[in-house]
N, C-alpha and C positions, 0 to 999 in steps of 0.2 A: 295605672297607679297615679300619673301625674292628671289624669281626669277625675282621678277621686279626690283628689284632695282642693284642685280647683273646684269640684261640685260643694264645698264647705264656705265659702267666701266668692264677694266677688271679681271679676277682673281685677280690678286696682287693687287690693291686696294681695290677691293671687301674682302682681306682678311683681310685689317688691319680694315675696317669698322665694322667688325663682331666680331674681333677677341678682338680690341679694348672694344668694348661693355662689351663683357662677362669679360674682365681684371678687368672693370670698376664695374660694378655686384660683381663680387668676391670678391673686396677690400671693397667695399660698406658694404657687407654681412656682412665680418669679421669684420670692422670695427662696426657696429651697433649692433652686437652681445655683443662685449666685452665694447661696451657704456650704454648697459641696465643694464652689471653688475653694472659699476660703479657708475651709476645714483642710482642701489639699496642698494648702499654704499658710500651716499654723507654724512650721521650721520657719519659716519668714518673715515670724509676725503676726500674722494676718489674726484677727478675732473674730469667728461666726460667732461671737453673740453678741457684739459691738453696734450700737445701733445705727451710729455714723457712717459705720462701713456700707450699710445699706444705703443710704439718702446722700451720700457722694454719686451714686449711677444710679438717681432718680429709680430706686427702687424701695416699696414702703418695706418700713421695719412690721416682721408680724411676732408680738409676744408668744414665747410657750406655749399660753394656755387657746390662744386662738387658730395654731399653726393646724393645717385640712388632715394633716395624719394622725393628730389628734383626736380630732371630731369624727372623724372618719372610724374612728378604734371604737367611739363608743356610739355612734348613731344609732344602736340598738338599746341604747338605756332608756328609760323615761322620763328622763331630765334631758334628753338633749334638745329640747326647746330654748330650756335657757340656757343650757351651754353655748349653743349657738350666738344667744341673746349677748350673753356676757364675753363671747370672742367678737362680737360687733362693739360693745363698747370698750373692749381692749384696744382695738385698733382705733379707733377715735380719740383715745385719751394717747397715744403713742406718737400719731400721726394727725397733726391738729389741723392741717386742710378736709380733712373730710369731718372734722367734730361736728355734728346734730345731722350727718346726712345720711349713715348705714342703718336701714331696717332693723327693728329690734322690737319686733311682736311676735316672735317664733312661740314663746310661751305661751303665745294667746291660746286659749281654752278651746276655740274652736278651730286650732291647726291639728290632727290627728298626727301625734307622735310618732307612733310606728309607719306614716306614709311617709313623714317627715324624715323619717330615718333609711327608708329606699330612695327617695328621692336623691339625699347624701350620698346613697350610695351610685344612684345613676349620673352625678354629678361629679363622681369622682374620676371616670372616665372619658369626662373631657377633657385635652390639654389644652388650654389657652395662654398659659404664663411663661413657656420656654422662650427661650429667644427665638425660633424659628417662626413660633406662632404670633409673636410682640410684632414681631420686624410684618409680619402679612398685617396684622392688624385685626386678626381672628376674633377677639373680643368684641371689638367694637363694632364689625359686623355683626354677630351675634345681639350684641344690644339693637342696633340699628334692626334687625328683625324681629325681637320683642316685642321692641315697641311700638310696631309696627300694625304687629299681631293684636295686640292688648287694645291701641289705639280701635280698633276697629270693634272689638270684643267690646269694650265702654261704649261707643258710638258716639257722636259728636256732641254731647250734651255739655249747657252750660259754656259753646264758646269754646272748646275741648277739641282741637283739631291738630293732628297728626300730618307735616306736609310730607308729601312722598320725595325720599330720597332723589329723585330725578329733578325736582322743581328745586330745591333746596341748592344744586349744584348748578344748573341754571341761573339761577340769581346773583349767583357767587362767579360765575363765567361772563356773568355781563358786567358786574361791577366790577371786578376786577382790586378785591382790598388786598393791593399789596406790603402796603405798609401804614402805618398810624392808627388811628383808635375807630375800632368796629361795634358797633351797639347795634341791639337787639331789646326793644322795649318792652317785647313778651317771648321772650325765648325759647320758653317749651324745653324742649330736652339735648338745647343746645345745639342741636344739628347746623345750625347758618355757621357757629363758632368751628362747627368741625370740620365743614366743608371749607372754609376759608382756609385755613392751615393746611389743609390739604391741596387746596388751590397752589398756593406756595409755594410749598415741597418739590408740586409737580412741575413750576416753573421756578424750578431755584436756580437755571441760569440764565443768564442775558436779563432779569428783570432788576441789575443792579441792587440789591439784597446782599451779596456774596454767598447765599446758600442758608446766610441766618434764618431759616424759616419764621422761626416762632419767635425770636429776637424782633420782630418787624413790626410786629402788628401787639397793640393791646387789647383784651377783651372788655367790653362790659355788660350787662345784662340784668333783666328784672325775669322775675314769672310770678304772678298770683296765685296760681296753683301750690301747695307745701309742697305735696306727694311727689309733683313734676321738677320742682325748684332742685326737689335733692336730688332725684337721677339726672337733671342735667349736672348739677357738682359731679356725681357721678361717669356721668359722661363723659366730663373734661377728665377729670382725676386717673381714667383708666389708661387714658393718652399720653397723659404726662402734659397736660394742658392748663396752662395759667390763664385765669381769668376774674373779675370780681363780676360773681354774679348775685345780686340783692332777689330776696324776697320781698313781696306785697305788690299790692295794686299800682300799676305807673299810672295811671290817669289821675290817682287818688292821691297818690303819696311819691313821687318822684322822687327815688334813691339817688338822682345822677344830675342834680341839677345848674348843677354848673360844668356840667360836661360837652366841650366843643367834638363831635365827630366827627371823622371822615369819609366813614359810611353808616346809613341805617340799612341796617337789613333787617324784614319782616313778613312775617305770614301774610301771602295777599289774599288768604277768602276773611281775614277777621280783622285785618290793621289797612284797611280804605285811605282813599288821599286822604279824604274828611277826617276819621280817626287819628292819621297819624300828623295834621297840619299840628299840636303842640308841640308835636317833636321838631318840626324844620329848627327852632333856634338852636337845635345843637350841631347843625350842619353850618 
């Protein structure tokens, strides 16, 4: 099933359709997880349908019409392309850290509806958004081998390189950003961002932090890439990862220019000493 409807587009759209889904899955999860508390705590107070009550524990608020039990009841209509469409930009207009970053071409003419609609449905049997699976970080492995997949699927064209999880944490074990401002002049899908904080985590004691992981360090970032720009947003956003990452060209157009860092971290088969010497003045 999931080969047929990949056989209709290529990789890179194939990937936000998938990739999409399971973002959409995750947020679901979580969210309906921490709505059966509150409903079991309405004697108390409590409002599941308060949006606040969600984004006090960094969890996104998902409207009615975008909630997966939803879409899921009707994945067999022929609108559900753009139902789809229009619970991506529900949550975009709800939750404005990911505004212009969720997939919203399910309607597209050449996605076949009814595979569309298995797919939903083989999607629905992933958990990703419970607490047990937040705390392992299942999502974001999950993305980290998409992308991985997809990377390879597109091939390096265009400057387009995918670095393999092992080198990414390497870079990040020598540098060691334990605290102050981390830039990444072409970021890709964020991974140097994710490894760093993970860096942390893993040494949140004796590295005088006090355990603040993500209190320690700021992010910042470019990618020229759109497609890429918004699943790294993505990437950070499923972590609960603050960062300000700019679209366009750095070489061209410098989002960050007055920015002093304390570390650059970057792809070594495409950002060279020679490449990255404009960068030294933010060191």
């Amino acid at each position: 099933m999931a080969d047929a409807l990949r056989g209709s587009m290529d990789a890179a759209e194939y990937k936000h359709v998938v990739l999409g889904l399971i973002f959409l899955k995750y947020i679901s999860d979580a969210f309906e997880k921490h709505h059966a508390r509150l409903e079991a705590e309405r004697a108390e107070g409590a409002d599941p349908e308060d949006p606040d009550e969600y984004r006090a524990v960094n969890i996104f608020w998902v409207p009615p019409e975008a909630r997966w039990v939803s879409l899921k009841a009707q994945a067999k209509q022929p609108t559900i392309g753009q139902l789809v469409d229009d619970a991506m930009r529900a949550i975009e207009r709800d939750n404005p850290v990911l505004k212009g970053v969720l997939p919203k071409e399910y309607a597209h003419p050449a996605i076949d509806k009814q595979l569309l609609g298995q797919l939903i449905d083989l999607v629905s049997n992933i958990k990703v958004g419970d607490a047990e699976n937040r705390s392992k970080d299942v999502l974001g492995r999950v993305y980290e081998y998409f992308l991985a997949q997809f990377a390879n699927a597109e091939g390096k064209k265009g400057g387009e390189f995918y670095t393999p999880w092992c080198v990414v944490r390497l870079l990040v074990e020598m540098l060691k950003p334990y605290k102050g401002h981390v830039y990444d002049p072409c970021c890709g899908f964020s991974g140097m961002f994710v490894q760093s904080v993970e860096f942390i985590e893993a040494h949140a004691t004796g590295n005088g932090n006090g355990g603040r992981a993500r209190g320690d360090i700021s992010i910042y970032g470019q990618e020229l890439n759109y497609t890429t720009w918004r699943l790294a947003k993505t990437n950070l956003a499923i972590r609960g990862i603050e960062g300000q990452i700019a679209q366009g060209d750095t070489f061209q157009n410098d989002r960050f220019p007055d920015l002093k860092a304390d570390f650059i971290l970057a792809d070594p088969p495409f950002n060279s000493m020679r490449r990255m010497r404009p960068f030294w003045r933010k060191v």
